[in-house]
PLY file of the C-alpha trace (Angstrom):
ply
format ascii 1.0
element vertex 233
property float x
property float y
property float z
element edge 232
property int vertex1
property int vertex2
end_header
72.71 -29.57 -52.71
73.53 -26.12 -52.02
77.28 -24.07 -52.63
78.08 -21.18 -51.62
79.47 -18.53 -54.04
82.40 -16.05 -52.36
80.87 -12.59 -53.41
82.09 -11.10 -56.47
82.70 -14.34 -58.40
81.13 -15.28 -61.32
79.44 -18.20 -61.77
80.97 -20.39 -64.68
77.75 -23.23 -64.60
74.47 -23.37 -65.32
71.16 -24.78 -64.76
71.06 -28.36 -66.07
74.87 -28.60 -66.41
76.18 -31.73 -65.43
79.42 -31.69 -63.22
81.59 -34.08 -61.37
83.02 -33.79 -58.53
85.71 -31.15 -57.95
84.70 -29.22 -60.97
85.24 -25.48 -60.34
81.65 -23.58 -59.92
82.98 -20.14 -60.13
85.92 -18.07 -61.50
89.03 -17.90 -59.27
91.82 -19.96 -57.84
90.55 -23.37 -56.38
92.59 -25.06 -53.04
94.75 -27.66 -53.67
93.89 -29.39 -50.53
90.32 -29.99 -51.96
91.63 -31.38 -54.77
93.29 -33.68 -53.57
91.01 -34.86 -50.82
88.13 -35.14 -53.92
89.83 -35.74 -57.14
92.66 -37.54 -55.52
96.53 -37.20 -55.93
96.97 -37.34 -59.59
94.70 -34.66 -60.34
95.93 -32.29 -57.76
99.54 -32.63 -59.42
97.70 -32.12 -62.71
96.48 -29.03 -61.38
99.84 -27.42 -59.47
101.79 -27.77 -62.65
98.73 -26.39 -64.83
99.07 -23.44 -62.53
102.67 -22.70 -62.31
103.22 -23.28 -65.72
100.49 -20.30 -66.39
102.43 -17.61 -64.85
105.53 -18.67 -66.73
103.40 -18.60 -69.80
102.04 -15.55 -69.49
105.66 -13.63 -69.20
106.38 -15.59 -71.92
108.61 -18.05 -70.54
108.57 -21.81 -72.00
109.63 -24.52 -69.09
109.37 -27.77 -69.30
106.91 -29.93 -67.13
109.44 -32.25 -65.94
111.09 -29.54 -64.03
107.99 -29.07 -62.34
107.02 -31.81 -61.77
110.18 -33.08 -59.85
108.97 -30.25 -57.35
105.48 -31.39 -57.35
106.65 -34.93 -56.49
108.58 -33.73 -53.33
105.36 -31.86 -52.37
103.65 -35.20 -51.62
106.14 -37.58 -50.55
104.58 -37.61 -46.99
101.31 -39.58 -46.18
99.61 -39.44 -43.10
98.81 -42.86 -41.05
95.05 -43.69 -40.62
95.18 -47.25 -39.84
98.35 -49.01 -38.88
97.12 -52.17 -39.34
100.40 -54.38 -38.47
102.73 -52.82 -39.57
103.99 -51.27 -36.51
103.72 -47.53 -36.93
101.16 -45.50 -35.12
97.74 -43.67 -36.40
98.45 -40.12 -37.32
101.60 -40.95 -38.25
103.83 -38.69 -41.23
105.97 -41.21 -43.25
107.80 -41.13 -46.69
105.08 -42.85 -48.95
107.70 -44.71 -50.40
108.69 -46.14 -46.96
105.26 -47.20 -45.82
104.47 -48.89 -49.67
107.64 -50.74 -48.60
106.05 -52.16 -45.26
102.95 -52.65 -46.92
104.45 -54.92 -49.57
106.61 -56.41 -46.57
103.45 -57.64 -44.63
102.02 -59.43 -47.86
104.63 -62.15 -47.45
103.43 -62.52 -43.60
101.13 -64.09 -40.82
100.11 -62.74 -37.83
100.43 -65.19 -34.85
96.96 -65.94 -33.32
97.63 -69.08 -31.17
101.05 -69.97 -31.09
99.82 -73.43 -30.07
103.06 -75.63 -29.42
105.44 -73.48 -31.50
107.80 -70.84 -29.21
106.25 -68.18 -32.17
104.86 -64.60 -30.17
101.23 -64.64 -30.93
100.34 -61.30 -32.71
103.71 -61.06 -34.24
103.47 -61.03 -37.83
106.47 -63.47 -39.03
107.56 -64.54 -43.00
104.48 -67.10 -44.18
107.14 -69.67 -45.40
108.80 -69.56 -42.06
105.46 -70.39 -39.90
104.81 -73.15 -42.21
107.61 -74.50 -42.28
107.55 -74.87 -38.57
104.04 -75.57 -38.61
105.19 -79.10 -40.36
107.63 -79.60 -37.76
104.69 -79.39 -35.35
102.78 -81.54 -36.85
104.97 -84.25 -37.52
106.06 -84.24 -33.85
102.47 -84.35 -32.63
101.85 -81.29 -31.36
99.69 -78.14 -31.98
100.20 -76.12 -34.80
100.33 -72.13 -34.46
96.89 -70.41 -35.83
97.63 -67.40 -38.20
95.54 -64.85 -40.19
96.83 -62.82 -42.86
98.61 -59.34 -42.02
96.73 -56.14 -42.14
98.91 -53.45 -43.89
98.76 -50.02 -42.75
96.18 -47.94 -44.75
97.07 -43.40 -45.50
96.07 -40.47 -46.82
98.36 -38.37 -49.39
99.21 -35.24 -47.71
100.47 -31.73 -50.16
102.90 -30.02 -48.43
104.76 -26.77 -49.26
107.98 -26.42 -50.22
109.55 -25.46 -46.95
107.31 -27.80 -45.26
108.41 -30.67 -47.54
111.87 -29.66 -47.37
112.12 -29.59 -44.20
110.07 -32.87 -43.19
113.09 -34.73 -45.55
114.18 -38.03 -44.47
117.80 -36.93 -44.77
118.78 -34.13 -41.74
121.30 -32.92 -43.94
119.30 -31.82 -46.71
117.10 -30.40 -44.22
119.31 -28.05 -42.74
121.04 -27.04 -45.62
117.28 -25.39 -46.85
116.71 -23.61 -43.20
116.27 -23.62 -39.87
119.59 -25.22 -39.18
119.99 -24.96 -36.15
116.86 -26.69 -34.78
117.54 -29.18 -37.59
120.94 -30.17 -36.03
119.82 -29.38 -32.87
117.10 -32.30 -33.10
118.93 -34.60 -35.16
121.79 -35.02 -32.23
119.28 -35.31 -29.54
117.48 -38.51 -31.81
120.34 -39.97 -32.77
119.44 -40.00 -36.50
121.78 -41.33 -39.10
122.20 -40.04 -42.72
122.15 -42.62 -45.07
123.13 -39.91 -47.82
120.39 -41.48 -50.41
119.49 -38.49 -52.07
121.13 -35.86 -54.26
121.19 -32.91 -52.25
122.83 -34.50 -49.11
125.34 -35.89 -51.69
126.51 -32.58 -52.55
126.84 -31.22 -49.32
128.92 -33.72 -48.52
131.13 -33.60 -51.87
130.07 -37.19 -52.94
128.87 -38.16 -56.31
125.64 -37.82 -56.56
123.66 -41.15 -57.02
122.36 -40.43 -60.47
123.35 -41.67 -64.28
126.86 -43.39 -63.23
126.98 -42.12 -59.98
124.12 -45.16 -59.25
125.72 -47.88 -56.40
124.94 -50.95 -59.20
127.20 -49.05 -61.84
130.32 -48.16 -59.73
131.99 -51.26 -60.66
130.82 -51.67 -63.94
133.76 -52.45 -66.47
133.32 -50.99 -69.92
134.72 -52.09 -72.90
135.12 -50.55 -76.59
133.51 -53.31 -78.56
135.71 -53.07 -81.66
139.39 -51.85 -80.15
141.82 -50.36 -83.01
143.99 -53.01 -84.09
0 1
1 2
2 3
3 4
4 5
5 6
6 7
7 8
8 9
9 10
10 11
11 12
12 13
13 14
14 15
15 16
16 17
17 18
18 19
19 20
20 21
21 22
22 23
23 24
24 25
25 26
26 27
27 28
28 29
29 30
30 31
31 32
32 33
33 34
34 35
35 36
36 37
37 38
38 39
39 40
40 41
41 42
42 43
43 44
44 45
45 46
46 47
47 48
48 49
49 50
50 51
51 52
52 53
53 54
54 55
55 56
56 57
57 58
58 59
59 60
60 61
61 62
62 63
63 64
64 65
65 66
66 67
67 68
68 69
69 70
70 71
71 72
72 73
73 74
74 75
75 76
76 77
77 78
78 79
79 80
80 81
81 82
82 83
83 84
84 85
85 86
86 87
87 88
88 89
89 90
90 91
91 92
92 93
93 94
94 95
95 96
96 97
97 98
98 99
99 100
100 101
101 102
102 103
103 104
104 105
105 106
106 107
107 108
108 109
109 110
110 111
111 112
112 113
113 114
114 115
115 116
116 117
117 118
118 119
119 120
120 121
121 122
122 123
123 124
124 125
125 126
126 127
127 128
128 129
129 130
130 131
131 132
132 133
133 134
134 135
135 136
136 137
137 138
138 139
139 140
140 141
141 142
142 143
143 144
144 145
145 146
146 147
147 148
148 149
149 150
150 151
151 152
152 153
153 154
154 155
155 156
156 157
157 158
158 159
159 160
160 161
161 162
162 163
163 164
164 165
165 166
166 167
167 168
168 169
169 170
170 171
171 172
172 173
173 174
174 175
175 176
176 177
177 178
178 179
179 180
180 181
181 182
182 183
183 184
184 185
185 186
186 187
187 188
188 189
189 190
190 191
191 192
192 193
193 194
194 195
195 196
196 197
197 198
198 199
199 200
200 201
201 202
202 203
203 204
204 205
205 206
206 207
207 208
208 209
209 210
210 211
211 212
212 213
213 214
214 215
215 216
216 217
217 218
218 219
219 220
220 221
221 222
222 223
223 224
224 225
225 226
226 227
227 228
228 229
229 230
230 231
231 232
């Protein structure tokens, strides 16, 4: 196997080194995108914080990771759609990876219809597994034919790295997005699609003067009653 070497770098191996693969061959800056699409999505975030952190370090400036790493974490929140499987989005596909683990874990409690038989079930509908079978038993008890399944396919994706204005920008929440830039066609595109703002994240929440859904500001603490546990008499 044969590498090419960009001309005035110097080469950091040797013969009868043993690599693995992704490990730099030369001196200089590797991309990210290979990385990721070698190593995998851990070790690219590894690397982007290794980096940034560097040039902090080296102006003698101490940061800590987490900070970083919060930024990081928005760079790969999207994930690109290679198979939909049945969960009803389409190949090539950019969704929120959160969203799509969501559907994915979703589809594990269904069946896809194969033969509805004498059920009124839509054949290659994927419908809750205790629902099916519980009508199944109503089929069967009455005599007639009960619907065929197989198990649902969940959608597989690739991790995508996106920059910041990129990420920023491809935001579930239109609000965040155009209060980074490009407002206009942000606003522009949200009325013509209808979208609707849930206002789940923390940006969005300030723009719109709310309290931000962090610490107490969380949904499942707003009514939470607190009480001093030893009151002065």
């Amino acid at each position: 196997m044969k590498y090419n070497i960009p001309y005035g770098k110097h080469v950091i191996v040797h013969e009868g080194d043993f690599v693995q693969a992704g490990d730099r061959l030369c001196d200089g800056s590797v991309a990210p995108q290979d990385i990721l699409q070698i190593r995998g999505p851990a070790k690219v975030q590894e690397y982007l914080v290794n980096e940034i952190q560097e040039v902090y370090r080296l102006q003698g400036v101490r940061i800590n990771d987490k900070h970083i790493e919060v930024i990081v974490r928005q760079m790969m929140q999207k994930v690109r759609i290679n198979d939909p499987g049945d969960a009803g989005v389409l190949r090539g596909d950019r969704l929120n990876r959160f969203t799509i683990n969501g559907i994915n874990r979703e589809l594990k409690r269904k069946v896809v219809i194969t033969n509805a038989g004498g059920s009124e079930l839509e054949e290659g509908k994927a419908y809750p597994k205790a629902e099916v079978n519980a009508i199944n038993k109503v089929l069967k008890v009455d005599g007639k034919t009960p619907a065929k399944t197989r198990a649902a396919k969940p959608a597989t994706f690739q991790p995508l790295l996106l920059g910041i204005t990129r990420a920023s920008l491809n935001t579930e929440s239109f609000i965040s997005a155009a209060s980074f830039q490009e407002t206009t066609r942000v606003l522009t595109d949200a009325a013509v699609e209808g979208k609707t703002d849930y206002l789940r994240g923390l940006k969005e929440n300030i723009v719109m003067g709310r309290l931000i859904p962090a610490g107490t500001g969380l949904a499942h603490y707003r009514d939470i009653l607190v009480a001093n546990p030893d009151p002065d008499p």
